[in-house]
Structures are given as C-alpha cells and as structure tokens.
HTML snippet that shows the backbone in 3Dmol.js (N, CA, C, O; Angstrom):
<script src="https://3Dmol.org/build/3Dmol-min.js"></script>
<div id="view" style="width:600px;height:400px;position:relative"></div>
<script>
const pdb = `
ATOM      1  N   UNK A   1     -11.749 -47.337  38.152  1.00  0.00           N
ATOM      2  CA  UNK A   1     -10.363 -47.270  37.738  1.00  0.00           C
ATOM      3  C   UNK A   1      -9.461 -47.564  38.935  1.00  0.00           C
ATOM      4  O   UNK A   1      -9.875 -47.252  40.051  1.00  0.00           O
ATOM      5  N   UNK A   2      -8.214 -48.162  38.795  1.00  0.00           N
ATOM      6  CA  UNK A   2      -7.112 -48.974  39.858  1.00  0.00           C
ATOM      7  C   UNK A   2      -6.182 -47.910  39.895  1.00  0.00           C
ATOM      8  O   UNK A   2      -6.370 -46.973  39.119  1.00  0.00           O
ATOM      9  N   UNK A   3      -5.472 -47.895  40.455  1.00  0.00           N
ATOM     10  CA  UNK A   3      -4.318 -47.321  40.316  1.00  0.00           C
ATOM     11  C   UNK A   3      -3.035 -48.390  41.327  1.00  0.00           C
ATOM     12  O   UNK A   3      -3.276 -48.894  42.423  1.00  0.00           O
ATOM     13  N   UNK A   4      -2.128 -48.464  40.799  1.00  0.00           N
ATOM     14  CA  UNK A   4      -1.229 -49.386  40.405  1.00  0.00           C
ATOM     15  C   UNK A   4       0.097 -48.852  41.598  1.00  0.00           C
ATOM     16  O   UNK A   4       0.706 -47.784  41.545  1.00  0.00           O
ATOM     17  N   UNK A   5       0.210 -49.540  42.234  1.00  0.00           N
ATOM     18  CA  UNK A   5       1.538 -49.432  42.984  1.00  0.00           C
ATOM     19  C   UNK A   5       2.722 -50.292  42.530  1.00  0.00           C
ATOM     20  O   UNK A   5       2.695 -51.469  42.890  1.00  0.00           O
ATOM     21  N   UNK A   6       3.825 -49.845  41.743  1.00  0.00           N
ATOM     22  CA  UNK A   6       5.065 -50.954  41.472  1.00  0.00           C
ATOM     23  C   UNK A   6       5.928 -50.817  42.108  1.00  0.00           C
ATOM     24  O   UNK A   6       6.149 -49.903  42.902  1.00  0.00           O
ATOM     25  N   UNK A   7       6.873 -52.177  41.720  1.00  0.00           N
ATOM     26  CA  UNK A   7       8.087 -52.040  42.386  1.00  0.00           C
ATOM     27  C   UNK A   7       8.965 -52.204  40.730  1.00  0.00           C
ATOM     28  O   UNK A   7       8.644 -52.967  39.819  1.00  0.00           O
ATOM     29  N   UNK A   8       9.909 -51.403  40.749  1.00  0.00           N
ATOM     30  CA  UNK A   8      11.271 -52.117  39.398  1.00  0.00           C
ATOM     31  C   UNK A   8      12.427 -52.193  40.041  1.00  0.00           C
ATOM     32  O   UNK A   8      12.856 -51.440  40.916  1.00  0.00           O
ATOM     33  N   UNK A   9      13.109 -53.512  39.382  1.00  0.00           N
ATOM     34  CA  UNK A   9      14.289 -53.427  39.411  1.00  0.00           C
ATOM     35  C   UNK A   9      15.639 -53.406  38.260  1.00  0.00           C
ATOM     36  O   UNK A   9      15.667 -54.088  37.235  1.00  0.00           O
ATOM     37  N   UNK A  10      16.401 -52.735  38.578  1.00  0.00           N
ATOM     38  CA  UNK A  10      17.133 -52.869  37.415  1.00  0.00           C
ATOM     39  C   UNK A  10      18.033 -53.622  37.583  1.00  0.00           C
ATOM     40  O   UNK A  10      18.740 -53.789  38.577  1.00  0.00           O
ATOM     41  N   UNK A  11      18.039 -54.151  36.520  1.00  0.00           N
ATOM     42  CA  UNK A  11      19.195 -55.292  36.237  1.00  0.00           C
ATOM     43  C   UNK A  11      20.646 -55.032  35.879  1.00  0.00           C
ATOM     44  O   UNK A  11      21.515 -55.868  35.630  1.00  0.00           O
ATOM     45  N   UNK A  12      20.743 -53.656  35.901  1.00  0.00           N
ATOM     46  CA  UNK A  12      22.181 -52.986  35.996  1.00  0.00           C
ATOM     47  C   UNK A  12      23.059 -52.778  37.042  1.00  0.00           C
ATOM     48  O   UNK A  12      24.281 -52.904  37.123  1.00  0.00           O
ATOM     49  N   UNK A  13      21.938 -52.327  38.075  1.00  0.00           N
ATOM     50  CA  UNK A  13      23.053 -52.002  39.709  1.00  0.00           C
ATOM     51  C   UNK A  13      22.104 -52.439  40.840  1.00  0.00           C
ATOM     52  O   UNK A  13      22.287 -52.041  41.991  1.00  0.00           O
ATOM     53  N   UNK A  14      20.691 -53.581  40.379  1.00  0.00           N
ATOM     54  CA  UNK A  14      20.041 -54.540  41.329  1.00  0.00           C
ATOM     55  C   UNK A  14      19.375 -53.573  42.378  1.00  0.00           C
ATOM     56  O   UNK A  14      18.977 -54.101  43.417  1.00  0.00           O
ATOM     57  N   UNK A  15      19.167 -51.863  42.182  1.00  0.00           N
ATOM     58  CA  UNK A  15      18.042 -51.301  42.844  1.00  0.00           C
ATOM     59  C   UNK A  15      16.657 -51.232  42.609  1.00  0.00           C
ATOM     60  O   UNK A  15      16.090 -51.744  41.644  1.00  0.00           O
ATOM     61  N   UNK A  16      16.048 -50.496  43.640  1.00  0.00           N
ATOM     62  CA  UNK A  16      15.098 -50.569  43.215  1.00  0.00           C
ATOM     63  C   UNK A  16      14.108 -49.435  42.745  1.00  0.00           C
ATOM     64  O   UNK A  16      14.729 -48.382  42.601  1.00  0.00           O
ATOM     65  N   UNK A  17      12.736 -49.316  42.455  1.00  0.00           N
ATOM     66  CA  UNK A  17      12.215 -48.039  41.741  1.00  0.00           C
ATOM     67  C   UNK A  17      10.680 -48.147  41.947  1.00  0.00           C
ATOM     68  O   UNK A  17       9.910 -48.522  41.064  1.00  0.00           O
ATOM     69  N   UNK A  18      10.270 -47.740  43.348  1.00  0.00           N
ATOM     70  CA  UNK A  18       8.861 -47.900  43.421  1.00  0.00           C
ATOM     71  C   UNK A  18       8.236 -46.454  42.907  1.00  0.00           C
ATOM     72  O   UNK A  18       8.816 -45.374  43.017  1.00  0.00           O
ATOM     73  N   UNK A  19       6.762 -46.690  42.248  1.00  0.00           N
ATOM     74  CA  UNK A  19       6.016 -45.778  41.737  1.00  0.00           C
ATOM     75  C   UNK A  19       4.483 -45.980  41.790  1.00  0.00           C
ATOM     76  O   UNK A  19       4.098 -46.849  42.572  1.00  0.00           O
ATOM     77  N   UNK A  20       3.523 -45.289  41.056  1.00  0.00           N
ATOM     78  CA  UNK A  20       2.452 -45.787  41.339  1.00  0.00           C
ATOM     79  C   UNK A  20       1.988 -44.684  40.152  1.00  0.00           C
ATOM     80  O   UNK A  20       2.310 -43.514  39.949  1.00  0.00           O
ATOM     81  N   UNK A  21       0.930 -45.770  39.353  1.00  0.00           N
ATOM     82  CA  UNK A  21      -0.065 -45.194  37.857  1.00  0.00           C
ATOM     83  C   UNK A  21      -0.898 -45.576  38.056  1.00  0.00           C
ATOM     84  O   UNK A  21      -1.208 -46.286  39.013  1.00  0.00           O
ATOM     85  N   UNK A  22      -1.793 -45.042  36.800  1.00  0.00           N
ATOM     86  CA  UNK A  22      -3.314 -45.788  36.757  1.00  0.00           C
ATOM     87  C   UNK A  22      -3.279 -46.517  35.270  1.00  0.00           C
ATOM     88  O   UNK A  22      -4.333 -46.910  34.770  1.00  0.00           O
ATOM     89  N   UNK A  23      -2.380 -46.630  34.788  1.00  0.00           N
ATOM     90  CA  UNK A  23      -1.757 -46.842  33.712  1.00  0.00           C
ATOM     91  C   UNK A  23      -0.596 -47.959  33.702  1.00  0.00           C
ATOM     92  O   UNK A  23       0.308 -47.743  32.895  1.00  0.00           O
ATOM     93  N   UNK A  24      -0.460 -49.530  34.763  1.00  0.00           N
ATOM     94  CA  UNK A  24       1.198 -49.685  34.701  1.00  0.00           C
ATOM     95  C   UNK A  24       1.650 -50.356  33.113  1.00  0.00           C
ATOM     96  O   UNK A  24       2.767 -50.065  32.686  1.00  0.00           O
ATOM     97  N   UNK A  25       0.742 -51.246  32.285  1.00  0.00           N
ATOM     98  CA  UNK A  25       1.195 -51.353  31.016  1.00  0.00           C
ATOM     99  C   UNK A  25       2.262 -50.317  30.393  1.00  0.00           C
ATOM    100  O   UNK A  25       3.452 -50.438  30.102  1.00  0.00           O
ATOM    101  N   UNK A  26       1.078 -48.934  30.282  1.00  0.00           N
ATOM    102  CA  UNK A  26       2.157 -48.321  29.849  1.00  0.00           C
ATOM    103  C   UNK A  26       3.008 -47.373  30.248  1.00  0.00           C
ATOM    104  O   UNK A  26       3.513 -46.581  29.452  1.00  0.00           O
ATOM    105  N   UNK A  27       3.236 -47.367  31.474  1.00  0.00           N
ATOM    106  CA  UNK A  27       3.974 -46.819  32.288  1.00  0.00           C
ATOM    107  C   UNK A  27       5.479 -47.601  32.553  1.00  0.00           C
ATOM    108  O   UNK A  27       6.520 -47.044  32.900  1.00  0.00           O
ATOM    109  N   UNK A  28       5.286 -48.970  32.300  1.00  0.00           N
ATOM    110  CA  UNK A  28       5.946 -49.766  32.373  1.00  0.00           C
ATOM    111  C   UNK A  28       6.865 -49.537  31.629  1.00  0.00           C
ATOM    112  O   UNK A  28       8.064 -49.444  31.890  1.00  0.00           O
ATOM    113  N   UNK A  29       5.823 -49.343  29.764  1.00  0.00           N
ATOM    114  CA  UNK A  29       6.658 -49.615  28.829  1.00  0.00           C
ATOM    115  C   UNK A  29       7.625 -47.742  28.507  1.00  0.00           C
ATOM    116  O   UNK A  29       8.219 -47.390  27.488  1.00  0.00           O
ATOM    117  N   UNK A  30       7.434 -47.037  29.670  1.00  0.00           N
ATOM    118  CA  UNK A  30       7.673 -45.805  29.051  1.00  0.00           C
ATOM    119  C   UNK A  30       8.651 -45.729  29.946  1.00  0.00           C
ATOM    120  O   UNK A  30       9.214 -44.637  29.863  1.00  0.00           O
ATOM    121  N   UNK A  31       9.257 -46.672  31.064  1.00  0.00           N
ATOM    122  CA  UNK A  31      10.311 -47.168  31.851  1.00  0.00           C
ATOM    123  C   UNK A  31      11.258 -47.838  31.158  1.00  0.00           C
ATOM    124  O   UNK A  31      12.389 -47.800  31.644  1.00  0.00           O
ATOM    125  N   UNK A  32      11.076 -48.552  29.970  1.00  0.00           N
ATOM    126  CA  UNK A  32      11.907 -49.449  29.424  1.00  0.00           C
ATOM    127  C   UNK A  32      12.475 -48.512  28.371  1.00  0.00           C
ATOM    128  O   UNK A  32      13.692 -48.426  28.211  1.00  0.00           O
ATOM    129  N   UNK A  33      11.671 -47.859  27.703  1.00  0.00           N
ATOM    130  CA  UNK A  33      11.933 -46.649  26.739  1.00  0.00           C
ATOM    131  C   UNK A  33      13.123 -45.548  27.123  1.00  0.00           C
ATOM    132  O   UNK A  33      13.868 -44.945  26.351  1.00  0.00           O
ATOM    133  N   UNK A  34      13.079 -45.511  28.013  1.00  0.00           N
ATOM    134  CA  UNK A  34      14.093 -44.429  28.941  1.00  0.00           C
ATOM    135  C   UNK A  34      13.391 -43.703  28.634  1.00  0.00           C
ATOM    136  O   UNK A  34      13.691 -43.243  27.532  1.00  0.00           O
ATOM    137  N   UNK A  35      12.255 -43.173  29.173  1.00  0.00           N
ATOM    138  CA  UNK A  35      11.387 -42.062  29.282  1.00  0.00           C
ATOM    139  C   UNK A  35      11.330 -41.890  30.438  1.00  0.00           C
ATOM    140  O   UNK A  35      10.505 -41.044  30.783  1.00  0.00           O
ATOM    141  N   UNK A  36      11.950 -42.415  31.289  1.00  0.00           N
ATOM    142  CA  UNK A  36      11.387 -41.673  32.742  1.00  0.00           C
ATOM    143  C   UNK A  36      12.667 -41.148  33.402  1.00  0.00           C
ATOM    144  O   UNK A  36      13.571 -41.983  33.403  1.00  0.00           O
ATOM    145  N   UNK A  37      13.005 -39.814  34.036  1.00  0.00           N
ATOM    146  CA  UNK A  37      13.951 -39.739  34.040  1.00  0.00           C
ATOM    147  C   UNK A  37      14.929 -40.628  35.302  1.00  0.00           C
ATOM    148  O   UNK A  37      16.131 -40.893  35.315  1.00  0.00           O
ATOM    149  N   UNK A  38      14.221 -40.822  35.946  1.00  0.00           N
ATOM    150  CA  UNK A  38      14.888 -41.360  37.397  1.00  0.00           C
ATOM    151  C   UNK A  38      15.244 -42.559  37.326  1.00  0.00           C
ATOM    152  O   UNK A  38      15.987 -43.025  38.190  1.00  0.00           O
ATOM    153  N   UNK A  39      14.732 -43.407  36.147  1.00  0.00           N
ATOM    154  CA  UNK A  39      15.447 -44.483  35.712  1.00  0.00           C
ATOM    155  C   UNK A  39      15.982 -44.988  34.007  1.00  0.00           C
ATOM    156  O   UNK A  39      16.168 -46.020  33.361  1.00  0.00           O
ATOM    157  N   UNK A  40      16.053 -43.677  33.864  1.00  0.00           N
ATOM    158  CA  UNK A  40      16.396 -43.965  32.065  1.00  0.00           C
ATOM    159  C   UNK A  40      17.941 -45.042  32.048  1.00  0.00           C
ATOM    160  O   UNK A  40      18.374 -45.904  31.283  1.00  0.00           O
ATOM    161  N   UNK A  41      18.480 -44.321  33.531  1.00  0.00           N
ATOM    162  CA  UNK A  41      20.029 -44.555  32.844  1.00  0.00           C
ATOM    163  C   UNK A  41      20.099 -46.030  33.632  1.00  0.00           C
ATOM    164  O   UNK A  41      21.139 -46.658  33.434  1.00  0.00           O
ATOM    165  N   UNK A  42      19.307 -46.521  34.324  1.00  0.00           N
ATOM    166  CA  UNK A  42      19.670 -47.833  35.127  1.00  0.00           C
ATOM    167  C   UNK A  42      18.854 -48.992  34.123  1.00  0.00           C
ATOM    168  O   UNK A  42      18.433 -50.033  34.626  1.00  0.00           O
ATOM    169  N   UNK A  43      18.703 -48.733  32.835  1.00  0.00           N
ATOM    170  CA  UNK A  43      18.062 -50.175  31.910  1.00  0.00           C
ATOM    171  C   UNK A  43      18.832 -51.232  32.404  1.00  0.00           C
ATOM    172  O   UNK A  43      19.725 -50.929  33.195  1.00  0.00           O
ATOM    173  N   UNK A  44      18.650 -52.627  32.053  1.00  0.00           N
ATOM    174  CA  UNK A  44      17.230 -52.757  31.753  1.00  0.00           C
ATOM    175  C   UNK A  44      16.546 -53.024  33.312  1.00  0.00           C
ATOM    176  O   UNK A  44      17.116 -53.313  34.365  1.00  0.00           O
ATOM    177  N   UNK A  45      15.009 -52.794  33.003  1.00  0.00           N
ATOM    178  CA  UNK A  45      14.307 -52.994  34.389  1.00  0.00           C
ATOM    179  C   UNK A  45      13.343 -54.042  34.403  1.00  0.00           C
ATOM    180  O   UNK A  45      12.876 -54.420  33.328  1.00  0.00           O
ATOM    181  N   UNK A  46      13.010 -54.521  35.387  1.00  0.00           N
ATOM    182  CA  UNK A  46      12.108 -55.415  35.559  1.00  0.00           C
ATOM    183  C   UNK A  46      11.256 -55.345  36.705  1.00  0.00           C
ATOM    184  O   UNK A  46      11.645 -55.119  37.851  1.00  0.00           O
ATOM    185  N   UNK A  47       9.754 -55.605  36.250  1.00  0.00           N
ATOM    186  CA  UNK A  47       8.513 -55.375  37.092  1.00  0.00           C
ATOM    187  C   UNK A  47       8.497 -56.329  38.414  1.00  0.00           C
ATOM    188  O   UNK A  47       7.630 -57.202  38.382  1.00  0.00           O
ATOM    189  N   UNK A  48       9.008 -56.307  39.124  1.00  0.00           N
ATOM    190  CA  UNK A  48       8.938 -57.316  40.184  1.00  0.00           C
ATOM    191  C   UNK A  48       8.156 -57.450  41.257  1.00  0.00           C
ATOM    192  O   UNK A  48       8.399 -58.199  42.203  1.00  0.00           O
ATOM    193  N   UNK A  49       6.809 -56.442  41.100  1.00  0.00           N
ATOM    194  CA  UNK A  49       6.117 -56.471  41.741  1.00  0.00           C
ATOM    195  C   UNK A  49       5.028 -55.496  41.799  1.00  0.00           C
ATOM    196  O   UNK A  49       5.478 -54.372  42.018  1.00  0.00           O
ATOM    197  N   UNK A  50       3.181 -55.540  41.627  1.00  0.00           N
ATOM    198  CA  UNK A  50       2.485 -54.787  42.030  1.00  0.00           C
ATOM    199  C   UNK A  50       1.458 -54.506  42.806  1.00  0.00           C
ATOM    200  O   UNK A  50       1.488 -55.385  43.667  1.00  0.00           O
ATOM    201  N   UNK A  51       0.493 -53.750  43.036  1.00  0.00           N
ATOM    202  CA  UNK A  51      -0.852 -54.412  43.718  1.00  0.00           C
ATOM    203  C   UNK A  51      -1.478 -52.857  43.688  1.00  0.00           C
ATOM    204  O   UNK A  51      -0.905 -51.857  44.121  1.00  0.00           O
ATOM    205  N   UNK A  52      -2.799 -52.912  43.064  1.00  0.00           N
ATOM    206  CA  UNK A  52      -3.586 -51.859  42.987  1.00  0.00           C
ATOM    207  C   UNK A  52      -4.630 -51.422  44.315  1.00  0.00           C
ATOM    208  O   UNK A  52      -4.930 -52.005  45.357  1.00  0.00           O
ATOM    209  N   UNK A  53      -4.951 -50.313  43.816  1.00  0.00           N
ATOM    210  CA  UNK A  53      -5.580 -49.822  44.812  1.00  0.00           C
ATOM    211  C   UNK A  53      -7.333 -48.990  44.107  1.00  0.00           C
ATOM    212  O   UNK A  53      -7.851 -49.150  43.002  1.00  0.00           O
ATOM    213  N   UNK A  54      -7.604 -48.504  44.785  1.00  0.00           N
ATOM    214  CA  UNK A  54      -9.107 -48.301  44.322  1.00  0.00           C
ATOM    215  C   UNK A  54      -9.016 -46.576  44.035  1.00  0.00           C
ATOM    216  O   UNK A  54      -9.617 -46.195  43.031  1.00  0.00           O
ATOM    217  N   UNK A  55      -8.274 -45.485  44.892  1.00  0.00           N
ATOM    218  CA  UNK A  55      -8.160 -44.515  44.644  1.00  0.00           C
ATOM    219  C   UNK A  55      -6.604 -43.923  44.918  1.00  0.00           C
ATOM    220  O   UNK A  55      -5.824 -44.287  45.798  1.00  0.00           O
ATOM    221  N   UNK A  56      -6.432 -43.052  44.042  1.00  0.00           N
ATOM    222  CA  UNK A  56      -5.336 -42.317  44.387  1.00  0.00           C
ATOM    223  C   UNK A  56      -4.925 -42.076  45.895  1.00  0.00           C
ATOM    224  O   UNK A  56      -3.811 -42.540  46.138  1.00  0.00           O
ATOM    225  N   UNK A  57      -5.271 -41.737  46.493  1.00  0.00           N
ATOM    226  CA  UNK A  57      -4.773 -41.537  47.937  1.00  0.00           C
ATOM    227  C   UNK A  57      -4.068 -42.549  48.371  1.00  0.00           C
ATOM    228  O   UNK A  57      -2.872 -42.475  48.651  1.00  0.00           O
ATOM    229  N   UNK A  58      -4.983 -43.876  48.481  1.00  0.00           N
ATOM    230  CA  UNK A  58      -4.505 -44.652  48.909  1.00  0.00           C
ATOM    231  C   UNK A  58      -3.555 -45.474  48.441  1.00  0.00           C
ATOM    232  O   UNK A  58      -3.147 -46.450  49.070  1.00  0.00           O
ATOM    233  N   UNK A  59      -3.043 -45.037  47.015  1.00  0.00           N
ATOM    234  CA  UNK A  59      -1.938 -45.583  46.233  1.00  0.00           C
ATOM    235  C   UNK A  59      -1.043 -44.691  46.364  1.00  0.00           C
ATOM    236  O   UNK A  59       0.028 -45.061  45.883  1.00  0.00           O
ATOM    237  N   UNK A  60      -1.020 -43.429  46.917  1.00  0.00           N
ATOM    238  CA  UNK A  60       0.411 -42.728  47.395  1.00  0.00           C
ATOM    239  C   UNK A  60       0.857 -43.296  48.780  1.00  0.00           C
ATOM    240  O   UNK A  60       1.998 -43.440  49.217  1.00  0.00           O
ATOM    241  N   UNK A  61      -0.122 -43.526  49.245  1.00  0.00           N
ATOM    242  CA  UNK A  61       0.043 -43.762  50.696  1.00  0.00           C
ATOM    243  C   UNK A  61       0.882 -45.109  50.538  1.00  0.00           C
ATOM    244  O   UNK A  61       2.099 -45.037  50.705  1.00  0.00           O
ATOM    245  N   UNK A  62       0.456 -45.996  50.312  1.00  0.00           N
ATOM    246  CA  UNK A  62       1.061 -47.061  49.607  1.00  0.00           C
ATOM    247  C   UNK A  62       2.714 -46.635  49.504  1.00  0.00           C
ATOM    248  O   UNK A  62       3.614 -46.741  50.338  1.00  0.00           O
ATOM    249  N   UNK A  63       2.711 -46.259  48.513  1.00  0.00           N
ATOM    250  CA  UNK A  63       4.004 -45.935  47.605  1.00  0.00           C
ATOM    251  C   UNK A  63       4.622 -45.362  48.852  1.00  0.00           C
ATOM    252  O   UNK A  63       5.713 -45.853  49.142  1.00  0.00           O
ATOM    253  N   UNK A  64       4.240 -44.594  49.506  1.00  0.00           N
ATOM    254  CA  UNK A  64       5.375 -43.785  50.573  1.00  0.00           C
ATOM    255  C   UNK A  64       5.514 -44.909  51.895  1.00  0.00           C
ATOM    256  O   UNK A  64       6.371 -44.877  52.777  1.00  0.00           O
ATOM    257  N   UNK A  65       4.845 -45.501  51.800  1.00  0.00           N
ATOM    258  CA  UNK A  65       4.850 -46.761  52.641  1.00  0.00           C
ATOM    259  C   UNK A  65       6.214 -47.641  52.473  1.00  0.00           C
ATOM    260  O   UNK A  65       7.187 -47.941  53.165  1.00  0.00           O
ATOM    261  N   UNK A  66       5.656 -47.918  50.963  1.00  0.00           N
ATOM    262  CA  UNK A  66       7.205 -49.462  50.828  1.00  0.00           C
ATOM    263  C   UNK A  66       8.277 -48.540  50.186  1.00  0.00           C
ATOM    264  O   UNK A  66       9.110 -49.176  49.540  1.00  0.00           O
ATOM    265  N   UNK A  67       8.452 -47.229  50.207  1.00  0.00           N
ATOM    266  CA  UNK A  67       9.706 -46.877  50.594  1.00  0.00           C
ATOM    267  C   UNK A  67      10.149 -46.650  51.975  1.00  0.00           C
ATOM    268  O   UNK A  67      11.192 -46.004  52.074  1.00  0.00           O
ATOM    269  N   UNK A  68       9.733 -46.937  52.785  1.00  0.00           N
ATOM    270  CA  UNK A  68      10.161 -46.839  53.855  1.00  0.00           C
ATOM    271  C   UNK A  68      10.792 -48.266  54.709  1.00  0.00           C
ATOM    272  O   UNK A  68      10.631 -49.410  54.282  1.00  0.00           O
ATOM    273  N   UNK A  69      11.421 -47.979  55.797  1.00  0.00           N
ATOM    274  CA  UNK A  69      12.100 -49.243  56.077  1.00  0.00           C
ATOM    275  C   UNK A  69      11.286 -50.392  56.298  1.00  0.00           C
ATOM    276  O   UNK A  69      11.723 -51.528  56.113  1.00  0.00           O
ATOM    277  N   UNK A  70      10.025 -50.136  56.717  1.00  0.00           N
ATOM    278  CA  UNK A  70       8.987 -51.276  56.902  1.00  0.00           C
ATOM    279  C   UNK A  70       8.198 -51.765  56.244  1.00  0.00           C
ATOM    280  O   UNK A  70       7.404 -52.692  56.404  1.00  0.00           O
ATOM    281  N   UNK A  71       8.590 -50.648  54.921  1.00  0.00           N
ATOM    282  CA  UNK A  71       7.881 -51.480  53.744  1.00  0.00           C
ATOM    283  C   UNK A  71       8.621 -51.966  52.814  1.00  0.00           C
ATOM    284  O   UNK A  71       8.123 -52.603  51.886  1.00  0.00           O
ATOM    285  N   UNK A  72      10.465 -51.647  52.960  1.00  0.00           N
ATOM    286  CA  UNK A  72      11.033 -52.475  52.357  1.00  0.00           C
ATOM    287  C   UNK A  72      11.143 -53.796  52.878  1.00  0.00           C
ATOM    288  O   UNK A  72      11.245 -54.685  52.033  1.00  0.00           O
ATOM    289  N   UNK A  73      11.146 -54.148  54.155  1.00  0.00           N
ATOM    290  CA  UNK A  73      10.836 -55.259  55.093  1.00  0.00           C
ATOM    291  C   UNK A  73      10.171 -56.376  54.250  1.00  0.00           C
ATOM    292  O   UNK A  73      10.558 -57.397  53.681  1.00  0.00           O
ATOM    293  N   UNK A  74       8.838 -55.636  54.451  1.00  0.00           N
ATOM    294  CA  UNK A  74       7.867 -56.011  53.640  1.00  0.00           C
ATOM    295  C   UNK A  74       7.367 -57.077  52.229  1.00  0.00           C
ATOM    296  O   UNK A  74       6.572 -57.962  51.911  1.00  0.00           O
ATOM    297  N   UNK A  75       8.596 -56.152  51.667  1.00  0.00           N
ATOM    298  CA  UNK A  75       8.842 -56.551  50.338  1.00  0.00           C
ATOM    299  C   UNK A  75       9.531 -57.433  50.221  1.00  0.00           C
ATOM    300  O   UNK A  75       9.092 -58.340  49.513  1.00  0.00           O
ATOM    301  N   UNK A  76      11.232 -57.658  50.969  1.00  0.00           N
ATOM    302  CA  UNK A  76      11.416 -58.660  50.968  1.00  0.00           C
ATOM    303  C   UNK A  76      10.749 -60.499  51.945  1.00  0.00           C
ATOM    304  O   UNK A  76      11.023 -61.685  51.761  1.00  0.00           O
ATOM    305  N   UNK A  77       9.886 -59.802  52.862  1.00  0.00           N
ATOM    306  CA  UNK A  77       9.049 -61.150  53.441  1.00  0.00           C
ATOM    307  C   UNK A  77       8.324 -61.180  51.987  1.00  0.00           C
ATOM    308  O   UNK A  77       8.733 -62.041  51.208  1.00  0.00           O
ATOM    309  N   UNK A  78       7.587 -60.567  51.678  1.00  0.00           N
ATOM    310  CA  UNK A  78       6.563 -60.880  50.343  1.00  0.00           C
ATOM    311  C   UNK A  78       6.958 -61.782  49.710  1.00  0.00           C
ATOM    312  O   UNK A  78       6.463 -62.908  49.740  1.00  0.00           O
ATOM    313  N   UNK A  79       8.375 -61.274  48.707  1.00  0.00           N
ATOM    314  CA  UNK A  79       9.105 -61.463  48.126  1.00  0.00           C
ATOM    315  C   UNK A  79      10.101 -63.006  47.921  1.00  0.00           C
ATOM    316  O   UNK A  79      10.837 -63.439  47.035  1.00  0.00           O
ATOM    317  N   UNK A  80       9.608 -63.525  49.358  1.00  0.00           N
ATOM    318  CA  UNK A  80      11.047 -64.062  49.798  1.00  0.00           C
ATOM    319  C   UNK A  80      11.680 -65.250  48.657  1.00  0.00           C
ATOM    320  O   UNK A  80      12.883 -65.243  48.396  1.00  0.00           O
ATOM    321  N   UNK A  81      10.707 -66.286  47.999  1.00  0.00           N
ATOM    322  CA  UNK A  81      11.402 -66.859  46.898  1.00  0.00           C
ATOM    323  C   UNK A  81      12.023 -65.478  45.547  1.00  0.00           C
ATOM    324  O   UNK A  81      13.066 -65.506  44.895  1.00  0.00           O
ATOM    325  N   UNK A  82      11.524 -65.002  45.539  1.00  0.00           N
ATOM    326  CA  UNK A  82      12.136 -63.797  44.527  1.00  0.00           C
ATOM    327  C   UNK A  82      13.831 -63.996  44.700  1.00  0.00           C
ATOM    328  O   UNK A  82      14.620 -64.491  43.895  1.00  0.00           O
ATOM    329  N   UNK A  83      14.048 -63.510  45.848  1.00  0.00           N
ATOM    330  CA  UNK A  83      14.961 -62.629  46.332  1.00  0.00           C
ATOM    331  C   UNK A  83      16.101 -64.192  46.645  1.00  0.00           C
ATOM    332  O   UNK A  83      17.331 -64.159  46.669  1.00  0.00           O
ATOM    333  N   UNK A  84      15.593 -64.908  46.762  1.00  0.00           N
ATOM    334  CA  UNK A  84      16.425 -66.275  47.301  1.00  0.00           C
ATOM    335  C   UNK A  84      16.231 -67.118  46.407  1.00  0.00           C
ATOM    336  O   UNK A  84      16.887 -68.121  46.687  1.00  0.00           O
ATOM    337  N   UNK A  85      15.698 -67.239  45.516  1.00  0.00           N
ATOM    338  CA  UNK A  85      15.745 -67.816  43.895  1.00  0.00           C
ATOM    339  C   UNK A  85      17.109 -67.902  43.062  1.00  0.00           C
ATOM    340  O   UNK A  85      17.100 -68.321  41.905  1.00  0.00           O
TER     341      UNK A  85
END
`;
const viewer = $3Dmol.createViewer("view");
viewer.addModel(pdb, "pdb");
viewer.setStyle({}, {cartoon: {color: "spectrum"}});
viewer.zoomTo();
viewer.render();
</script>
C-alpha cells in the first residue's frame, strides 16, 4: 500500500493545501465535497500535484517537508511550466 503526498489548489484565493492519504481518489473527492474542513470554504480545488511513498512515515515527513520554505521552493522548480503556463 502507497500513501500519497498532495498538493491542492484552490481556484478561489490561488493557495495552497498540502496533505497526505493512502486513499488520494477519494480523499480528493471528499475535498471537492467540502468535507474537509480546512478547505471546504476555498472550492473549487485542484490536484496539482502528487507522489507516493511506500510507508507512512515517510509520507509525513514528506508533507512537513513541502510545507516548508524549501519545499515550497521545490514545488515551484518542479512545477515550473505549471506556474508560468
């Protein structure tokens, strides 16, 4: 089993919303639902990015990673046609 590191963005105020499941299908779809609370009110969102991992640990680690300044860095080198598109 994977577990899933994302990135969302919403298309309301262009932030962003990193998380991490073992589940992102429907984790995704329980983001769009306004089921989650930390982004119910910023619809609509969009998946703009993921990459799994093999165990939990290393998908928090992850996640606390590209919130940080060097992994927002990160994201936008990754990213860079995304973001300049």
């Amino acid at each position: 089993m994977f577990y899933c590191v994302y990135i969302l963005q919403s298309l309301k105020d262009k932030k962003f919303y990193t998380g991490y499941t073992k589940n992102i299908k429907l984790r995704f779809e329980q983001h769009q639902k306004g089921l989650v609370e930390s982004t119910k009110d910023r619809q609509p969102l969009k998946l703009i990015y993921f990459e799994c991992c093999l165990n939990q640990q290393d998908a928090t680690r992850r996640e606390k990673y590209l919130k940080t300044y060097y992994g927002k860095k990160f994201i936008k080198s990754r990213l860079k046609s995304y973001f300049t598109g």
